[in-house]
C-alpha positions as CSV (number, residue, x, y, z in Angstrom):
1,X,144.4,107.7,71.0
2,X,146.4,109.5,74.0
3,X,145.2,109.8,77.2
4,X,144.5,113.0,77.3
5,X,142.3,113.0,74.5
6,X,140.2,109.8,76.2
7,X,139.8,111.7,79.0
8,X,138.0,114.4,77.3
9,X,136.2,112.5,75.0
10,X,134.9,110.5,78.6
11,X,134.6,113.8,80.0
12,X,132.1,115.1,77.0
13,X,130.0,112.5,77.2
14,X,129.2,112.7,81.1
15,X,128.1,116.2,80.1
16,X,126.4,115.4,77.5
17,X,124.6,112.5,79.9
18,X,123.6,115.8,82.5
19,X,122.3,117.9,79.9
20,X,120.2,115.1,78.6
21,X,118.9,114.4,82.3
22,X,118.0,118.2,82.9
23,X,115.8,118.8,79.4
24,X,112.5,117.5,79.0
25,X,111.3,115.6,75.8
26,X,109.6,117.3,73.6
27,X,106.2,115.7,73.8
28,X,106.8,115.8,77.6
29,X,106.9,119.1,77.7
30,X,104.6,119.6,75.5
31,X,101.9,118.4,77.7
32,X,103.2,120.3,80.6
33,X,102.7,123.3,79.2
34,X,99.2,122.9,78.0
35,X,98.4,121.2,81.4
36,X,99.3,124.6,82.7
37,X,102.0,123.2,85.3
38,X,105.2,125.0,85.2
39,X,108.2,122.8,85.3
40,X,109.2,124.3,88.8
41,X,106.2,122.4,90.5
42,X,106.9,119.4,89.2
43,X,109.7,116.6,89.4
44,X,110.9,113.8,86.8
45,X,112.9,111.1,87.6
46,X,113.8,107.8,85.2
47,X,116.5,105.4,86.1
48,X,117.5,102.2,84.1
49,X,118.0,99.6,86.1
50,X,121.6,98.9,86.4
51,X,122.8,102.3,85.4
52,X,125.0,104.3,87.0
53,X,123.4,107.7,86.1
54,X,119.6,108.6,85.8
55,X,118.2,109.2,82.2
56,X,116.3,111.9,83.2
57,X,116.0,114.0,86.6
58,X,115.0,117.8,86.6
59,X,113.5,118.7,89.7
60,X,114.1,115.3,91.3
61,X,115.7,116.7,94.8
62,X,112.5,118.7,95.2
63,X,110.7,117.4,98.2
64,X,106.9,117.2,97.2
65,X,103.5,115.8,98.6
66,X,103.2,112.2,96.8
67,X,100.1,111.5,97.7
68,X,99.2,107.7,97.4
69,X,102.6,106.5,95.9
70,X,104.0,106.9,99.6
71,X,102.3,103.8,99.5
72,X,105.4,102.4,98.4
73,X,107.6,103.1,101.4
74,X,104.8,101.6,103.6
75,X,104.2,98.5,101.6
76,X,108.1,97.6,100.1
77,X,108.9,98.2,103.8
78,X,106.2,95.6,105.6
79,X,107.1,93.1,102.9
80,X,110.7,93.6,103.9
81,X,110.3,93.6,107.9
82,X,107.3,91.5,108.4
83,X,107.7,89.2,105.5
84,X,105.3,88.4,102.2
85,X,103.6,85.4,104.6
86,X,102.7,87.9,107.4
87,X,99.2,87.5,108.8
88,X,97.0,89.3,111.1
89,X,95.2,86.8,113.4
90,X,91.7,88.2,115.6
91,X,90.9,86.0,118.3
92,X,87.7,85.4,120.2
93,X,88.0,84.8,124.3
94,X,85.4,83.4,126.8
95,X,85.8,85.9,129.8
96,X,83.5,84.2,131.8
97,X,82.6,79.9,132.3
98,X,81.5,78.6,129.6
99,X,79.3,75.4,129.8
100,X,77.0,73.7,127.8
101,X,77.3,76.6,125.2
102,X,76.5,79.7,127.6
103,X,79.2,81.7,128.3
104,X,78.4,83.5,132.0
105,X,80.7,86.7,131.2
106,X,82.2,88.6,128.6
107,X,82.6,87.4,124.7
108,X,86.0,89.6,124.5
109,X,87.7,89.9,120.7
110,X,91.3,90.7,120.4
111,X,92.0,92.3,117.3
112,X,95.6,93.2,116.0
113,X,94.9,95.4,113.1
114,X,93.6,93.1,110.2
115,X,93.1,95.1,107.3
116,X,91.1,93.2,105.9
117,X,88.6,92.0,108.6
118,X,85.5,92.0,105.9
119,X,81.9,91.0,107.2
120,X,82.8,87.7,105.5
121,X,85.8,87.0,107.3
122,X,83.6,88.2,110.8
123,X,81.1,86.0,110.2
124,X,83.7,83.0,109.4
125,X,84.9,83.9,113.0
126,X,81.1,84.1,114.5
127,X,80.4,81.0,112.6
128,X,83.8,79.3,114.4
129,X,82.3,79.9,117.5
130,X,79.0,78.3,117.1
131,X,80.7,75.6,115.8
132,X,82.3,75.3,119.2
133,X,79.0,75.0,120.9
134,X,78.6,78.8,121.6
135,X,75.2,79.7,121.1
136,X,74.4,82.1,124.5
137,X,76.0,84.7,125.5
138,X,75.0,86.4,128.8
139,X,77.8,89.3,129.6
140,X,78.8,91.8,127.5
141,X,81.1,92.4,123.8
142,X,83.9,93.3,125.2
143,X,86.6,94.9,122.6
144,X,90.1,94.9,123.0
145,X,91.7,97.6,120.5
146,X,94.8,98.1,122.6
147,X,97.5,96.7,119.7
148,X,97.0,100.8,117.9
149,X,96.1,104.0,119.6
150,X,92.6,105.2,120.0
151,X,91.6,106.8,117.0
152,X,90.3,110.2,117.8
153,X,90.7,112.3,114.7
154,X,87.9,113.7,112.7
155,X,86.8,111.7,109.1
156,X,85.9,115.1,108.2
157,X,89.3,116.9,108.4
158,X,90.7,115.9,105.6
159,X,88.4,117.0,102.9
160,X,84.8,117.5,104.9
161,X,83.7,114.2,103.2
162,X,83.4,111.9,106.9
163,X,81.4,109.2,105.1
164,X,83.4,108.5,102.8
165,X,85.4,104.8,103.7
166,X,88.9,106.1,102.6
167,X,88.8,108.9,105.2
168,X,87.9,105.4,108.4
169,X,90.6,106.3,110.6
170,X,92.6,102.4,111.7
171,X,91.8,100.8,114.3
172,X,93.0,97.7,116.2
173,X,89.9,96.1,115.3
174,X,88.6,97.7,111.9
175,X,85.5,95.5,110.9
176,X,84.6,95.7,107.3
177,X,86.4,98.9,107.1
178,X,83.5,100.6,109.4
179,X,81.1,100.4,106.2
180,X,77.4,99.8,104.6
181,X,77.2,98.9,101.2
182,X,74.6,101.0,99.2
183,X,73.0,99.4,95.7
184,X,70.7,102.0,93.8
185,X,68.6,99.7,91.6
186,X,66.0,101.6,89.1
187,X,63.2,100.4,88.2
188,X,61.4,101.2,85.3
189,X,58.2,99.6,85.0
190,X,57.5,101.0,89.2
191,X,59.3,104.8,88.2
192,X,61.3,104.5,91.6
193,X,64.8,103.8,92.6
194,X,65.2,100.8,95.3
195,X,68.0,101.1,97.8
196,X,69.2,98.2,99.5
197,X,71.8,98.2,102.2
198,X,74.2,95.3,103.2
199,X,74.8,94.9,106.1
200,X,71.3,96.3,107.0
201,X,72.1,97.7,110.9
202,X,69.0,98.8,112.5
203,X,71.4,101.6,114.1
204,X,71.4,102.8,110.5
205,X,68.4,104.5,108.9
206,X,68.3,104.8,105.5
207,X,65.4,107.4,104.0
208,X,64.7,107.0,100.3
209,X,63.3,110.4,98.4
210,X,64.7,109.2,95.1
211,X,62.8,109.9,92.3
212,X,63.6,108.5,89.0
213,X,64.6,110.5,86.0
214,X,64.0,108.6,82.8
215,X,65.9,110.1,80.4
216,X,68.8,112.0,82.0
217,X,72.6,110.9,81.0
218,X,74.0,109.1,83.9
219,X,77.6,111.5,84.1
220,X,78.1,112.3,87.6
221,X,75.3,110.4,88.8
222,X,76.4,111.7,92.4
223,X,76.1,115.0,91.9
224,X,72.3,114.3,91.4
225,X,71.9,113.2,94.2
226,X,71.3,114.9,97.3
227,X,72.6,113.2,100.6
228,X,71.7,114.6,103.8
229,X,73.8,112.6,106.6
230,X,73.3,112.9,110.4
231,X,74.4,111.1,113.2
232,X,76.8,110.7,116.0
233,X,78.9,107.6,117.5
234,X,76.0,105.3,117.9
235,X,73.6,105.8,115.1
236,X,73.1,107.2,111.9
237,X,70.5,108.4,109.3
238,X,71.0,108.7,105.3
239,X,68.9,110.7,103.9
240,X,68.5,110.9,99.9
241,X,66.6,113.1,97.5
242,X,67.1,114.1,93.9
243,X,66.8,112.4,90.8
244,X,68.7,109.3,90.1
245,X,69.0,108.9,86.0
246,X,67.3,105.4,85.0
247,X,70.7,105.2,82.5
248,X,73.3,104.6,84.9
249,X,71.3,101.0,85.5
250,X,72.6,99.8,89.1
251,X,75.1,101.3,90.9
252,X,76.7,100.6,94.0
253,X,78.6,103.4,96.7
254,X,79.8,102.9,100.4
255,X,79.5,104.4,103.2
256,X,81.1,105.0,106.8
257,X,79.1,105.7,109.6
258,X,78.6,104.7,113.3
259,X,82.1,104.4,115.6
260,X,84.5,101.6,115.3
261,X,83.0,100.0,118.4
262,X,79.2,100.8,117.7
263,X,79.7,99.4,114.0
264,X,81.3,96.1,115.3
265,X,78.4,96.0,118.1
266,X,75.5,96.0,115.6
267,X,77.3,93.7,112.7
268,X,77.9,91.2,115.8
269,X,74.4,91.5,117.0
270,X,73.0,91.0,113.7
271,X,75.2,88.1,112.4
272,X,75.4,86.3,115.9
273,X,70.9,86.5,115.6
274,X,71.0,84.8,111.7
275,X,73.4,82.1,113.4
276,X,71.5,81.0,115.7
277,X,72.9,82.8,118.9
278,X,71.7,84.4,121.5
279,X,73.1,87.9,122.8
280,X,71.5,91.0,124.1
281,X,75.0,92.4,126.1
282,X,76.2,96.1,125.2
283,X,79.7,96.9,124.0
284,X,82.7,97.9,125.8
285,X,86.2,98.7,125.0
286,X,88.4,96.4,127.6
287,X,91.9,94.5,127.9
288,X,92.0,91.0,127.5
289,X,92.2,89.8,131.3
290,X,94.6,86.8,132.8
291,X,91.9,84.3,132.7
292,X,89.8,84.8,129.6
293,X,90.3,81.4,127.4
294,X,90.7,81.3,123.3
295,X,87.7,80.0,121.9
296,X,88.6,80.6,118.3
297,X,90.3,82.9,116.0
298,X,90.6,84.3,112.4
299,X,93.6,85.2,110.6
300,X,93.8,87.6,107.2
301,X,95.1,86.9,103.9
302,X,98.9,87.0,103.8
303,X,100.7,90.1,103.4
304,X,101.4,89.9,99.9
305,X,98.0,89.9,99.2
306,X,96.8,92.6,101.2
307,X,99.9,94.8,99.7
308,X,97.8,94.2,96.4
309,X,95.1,95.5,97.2
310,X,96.8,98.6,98.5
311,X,98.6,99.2,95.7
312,X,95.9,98.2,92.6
313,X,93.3,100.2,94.5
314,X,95.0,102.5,96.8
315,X,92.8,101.4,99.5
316,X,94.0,104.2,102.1
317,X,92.4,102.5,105.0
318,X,94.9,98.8,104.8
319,X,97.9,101.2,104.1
320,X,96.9,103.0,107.5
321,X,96.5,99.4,109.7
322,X,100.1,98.1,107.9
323,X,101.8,101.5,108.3
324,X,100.9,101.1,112.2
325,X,101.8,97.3,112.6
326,X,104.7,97.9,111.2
327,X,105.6,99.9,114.2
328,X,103.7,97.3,117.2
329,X,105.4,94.4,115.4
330,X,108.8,95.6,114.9
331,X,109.3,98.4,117.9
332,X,106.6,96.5,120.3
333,X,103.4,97.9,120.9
334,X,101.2,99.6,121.4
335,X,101.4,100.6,118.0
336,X,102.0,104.9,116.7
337,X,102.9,106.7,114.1
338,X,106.0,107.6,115.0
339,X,107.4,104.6,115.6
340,X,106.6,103.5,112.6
341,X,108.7,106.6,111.6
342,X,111.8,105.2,113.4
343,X,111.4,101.9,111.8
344,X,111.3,102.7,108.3
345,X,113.8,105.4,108.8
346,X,116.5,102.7,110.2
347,X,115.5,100.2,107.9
348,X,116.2,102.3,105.1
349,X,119.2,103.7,106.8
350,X,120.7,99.9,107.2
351,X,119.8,99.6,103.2
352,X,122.3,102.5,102.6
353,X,119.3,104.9,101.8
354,X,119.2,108.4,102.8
355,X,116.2,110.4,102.8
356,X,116.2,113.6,104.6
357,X,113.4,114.8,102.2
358,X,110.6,112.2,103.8
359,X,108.2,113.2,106.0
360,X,105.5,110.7,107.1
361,X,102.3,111.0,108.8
362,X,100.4,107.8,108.4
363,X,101.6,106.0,105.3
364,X,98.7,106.1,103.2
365,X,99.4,109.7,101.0
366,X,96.1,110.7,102.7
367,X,97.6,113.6,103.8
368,X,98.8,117.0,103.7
369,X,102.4,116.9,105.4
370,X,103.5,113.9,103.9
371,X,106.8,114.5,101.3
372,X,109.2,112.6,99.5
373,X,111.8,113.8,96.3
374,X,111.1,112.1,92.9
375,X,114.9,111.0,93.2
376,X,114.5,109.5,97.2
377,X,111.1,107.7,95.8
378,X,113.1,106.2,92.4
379,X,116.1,105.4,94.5
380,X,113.7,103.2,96.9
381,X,112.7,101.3,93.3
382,X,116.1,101.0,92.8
383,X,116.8,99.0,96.0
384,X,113.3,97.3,95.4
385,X,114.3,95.8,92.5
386,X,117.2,93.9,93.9
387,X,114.7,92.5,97.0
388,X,113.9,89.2,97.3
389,X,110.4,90.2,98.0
390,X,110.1,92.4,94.3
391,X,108.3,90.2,92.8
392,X,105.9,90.6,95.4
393,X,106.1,94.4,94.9
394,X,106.2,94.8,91.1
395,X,103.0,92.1,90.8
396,X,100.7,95.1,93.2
397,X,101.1,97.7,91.2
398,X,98.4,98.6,88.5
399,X,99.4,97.7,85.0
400,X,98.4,100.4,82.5
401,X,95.6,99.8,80.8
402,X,94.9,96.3,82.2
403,X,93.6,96.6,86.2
404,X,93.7,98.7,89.5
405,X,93.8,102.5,89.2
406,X,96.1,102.3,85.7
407,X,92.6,99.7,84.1
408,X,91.2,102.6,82.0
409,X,94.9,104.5,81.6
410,X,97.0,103.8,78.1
411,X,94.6,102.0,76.6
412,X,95.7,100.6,73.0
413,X,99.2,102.3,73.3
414,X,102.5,100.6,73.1
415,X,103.1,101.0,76.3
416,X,100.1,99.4,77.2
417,X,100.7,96.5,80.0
418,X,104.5,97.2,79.7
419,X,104.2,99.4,83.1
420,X,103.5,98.7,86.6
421,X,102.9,102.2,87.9
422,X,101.5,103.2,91.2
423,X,99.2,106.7,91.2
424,X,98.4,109.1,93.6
425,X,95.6,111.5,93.5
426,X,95.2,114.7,95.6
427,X,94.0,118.5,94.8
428,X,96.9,120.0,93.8
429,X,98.8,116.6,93.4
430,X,99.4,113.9,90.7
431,X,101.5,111.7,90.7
432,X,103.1,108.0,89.7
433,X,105.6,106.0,90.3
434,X,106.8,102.8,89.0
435,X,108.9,100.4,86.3
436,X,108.1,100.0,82.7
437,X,109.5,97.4,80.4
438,X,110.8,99.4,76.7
439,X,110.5,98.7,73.7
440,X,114.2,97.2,74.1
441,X,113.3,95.0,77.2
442,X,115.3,97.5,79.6
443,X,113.6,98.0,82.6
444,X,113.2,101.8,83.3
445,X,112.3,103.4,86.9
446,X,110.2,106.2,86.4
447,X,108.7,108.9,88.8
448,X,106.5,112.1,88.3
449,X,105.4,114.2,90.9
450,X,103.3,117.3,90.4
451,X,102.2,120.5,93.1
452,X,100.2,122.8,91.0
453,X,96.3,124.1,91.2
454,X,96.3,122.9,88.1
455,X,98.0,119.5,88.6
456,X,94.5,118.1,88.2
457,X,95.2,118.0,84.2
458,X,98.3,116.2,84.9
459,X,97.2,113.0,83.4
460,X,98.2,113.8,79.8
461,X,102.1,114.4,81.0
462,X,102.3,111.1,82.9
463,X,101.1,109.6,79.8
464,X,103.6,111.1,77.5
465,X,106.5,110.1,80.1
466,X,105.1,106.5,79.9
467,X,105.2,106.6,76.0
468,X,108.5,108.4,75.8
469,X,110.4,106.3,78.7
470,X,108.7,102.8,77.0
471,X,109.7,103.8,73.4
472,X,112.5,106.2,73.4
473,X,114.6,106.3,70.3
474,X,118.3,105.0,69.7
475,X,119.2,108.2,69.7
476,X,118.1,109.3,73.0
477,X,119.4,106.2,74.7
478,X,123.2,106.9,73.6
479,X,123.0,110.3,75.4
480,X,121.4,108.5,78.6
481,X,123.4,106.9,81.3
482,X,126.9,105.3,81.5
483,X,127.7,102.3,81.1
């Protein structure tokens, strides 16, 4: 064979590799265009790990709102920089002597943006402190929030939903993610619908005007019911009314309500009572001074645990407190967003990556402004999956059909629990972004990213991709990447 004929049989098969990365599969495309989504508002990427070429990429240099699988910047970056074993600690200090278990000043907690601060790991800290003798204290709750900014935006801005948990803004000291538990019990034999609330504040009034409807499917068992919420900073009233079908059985929904520092008042007030303690101070917001002395503290799960949770659940809230430690840790504090912007951008420039496409605003994909190409987020799994900390990674994201946000997804296909795919949900946004394993054990990085009015019906093309990518034929393989 001469040379010049090699180079043209090389040369014909590197085209034939770019037309085969710029046409859709059939069944892809297929359900694109019954989802209504034109192939100009959306972007495919797949990459085989270890290839030189993408399989597929048509629209991939396209920046585009990601919604929640930003979440992999944030959380592939504070595994990187702040390591898997990374913990938040929030300590309690005695502002005041403190002898024979009365404090005479100030019970000031320090907290350093614990996503995960839950009632239970509160009242671990409360119980810490009676343990130490504590059991009066005659100043005030003094908090110390200083490690982020002040949180001033509105939980209604986003989508006029400000009770909702995922719209709590972070905050240095976020207890139990600012939120009551509601449980809707029906009971039959009484025709009424108990409520119960945990933890039950008494700066939150809850009004029952539930009526029971027997024989009603349970569907959108929300929509049924009529909440009326009122309120400002320092109490709050939940009013509901409607009919609450006795089918759905129990059911359980959260709410956010009070200010960061009102909600930790009245969950301290109330645990610090069923302890034993004594406390009848207000609640300030404060620095911790030169003499206050640690009592006790409280640290979080490590990192790699709460980037699971992020990730399974897309909890928006612990992606906000990690995006923002990542810039007080690394850059000093206090922490903001953009120097968490700076951070990630050099980090990923000192990993070779270039994204001029991404735009950040809080790290979450709770947001309008964020943006990211499908080709910038699949090159960031690239890298991923040559990190020491991708285990840690690949094991939070939701396998299809088996838990998190992918649980109910793929369900008795082929594919099923062969992908570890991260989604993100918006109006006007789909998308997912993640590995799957083939039907040939080659482990594929896929992205999809759709901007559309109609990318709500989305869902059916980020199934076919998973189906096609996991159990593509010989066939389409040989026109795929270089080897």
């Amino acid at each position: 064979m001469t040379k010049t004929l090699l180079n043209a049989m090389v040369t014909l098969v590197a085209l034939l590799a770019l037309a085969a990365q710029a046409q859709l599969p059939e069944p892809v495309a297929r359900a694109l265009a019954q989802a209504g989504i034109p192939e100009s508002a959306a972007a495919f990427y797949v990459h085989e790990i270890g290839a030189d070429r993408p399989l597929l990429a048509i629209g991939a240099e396209r920046p585009l709102n990601p919604a929640s699988t930003i979440k992999l910047v944030t959380t592939y970056a504070g595994l990187e920089l702040l390591g898997p074993a990374y913990v938040w600690i929030t300590n309690a200090y005695a502002g005041g002597p403190l002898r024979d278990g009365v404090l005479a000043g100030d019970l000031v907690l320090r907290g350093r943006g614990d996503p995960k601060l839950t009632i239970e790991s509160f009242w671990l800290l409360l119980r810490g402190l009676r343990g130490r003798g504590l059991r009066e204290i005659r100043g005030d709750l003094v908090l110390d929030r200083s490690f982020f900014p002040a949180d001033e935006s509105d939980p209604a801005r986003f989508d006029d939903q400000p009770t909702r948990p995922y719209n709590t803004g972070p905050d240095a000291l976020l207890v139990n993610f600012k939120a009551v538990r509601l449980q809707f019990i029906p009971d039959a034999e009484a025709r009424a619908v108990y409520i119960v609330t945990d933890p039950a504040l008494p700066q939150v009034h809850v009004v029952n005007h539930l009526t029971l409807d027997p024989k009603g499917g349970c569907g959108d068992w929300m929509g049924k019911v009529k909440l009326d919420a009122q309120g400002n900073s320092q109490t709050a009233r939940l009013a509901f009314s409607g009919a609450f079908p006795a089918s759905c059985g129990e059911r359980v929904r959260h709410f956010s309500v009070l200010s960061h520092a009102q909600y930790t008042h009245a969950l301290f007030g109330e645990l610090w009572r069923e302890l034993g303690g004594t406390f009848s101070g207000g609640v300030r917001n404060g620095t911790l001074g030169p003499d206050a002395r640690l009592i006790d503290g409280v640290q979080s799960p490590t990192l790699s645990e709460v980037v699971r949770d992020i990730n399974k659940y897309s909890n928006n809230v612990m992606a906000r407190q990690l995006f923002l430690t990542l810039g007080a840790v690394v850059a000093g504090a206090p922490a903001s967003a953009d120097k968490t912007g700076r951070v990630i951008r050099q980090w990923l420039a000192g990993k070779g990556l270039a994204f001029p496409d991404l735009v950040l605003e809080n790290g979450s994909g709770l947001s309008r402004v964020e943006r990211i190409s499908a080709k910038s987020l699949g090159q960031l799994l690239l890298a991923a999956y040559k990190s020491p900390v991708m285990p840690e990674l690949i094991a939070s994201l939701p396998l299809a059909a088996v838990d998190g946000t992918m649980r109910k997804r793929l369900s008795g296909a082929e594919v099923a629990g062969q992908a570890h795919i991260k989604t993100g949900t918006l109006t006007g946004v789909r998308a997912i972004a993640g590995y799957v394993l083939d039907a040939r054990g080659r482990r594929m990085v896929v992205v999809f990213i759709a901007n559309h009015a109609n990318a709500g019906g989305a869902q059916p093309v980020q199934d076919a991709l998973l189906r096609w990518v996991h159990a593509r034929a010989p066939e389409a393989a040989t026109a795929g990447p270089a080897r």
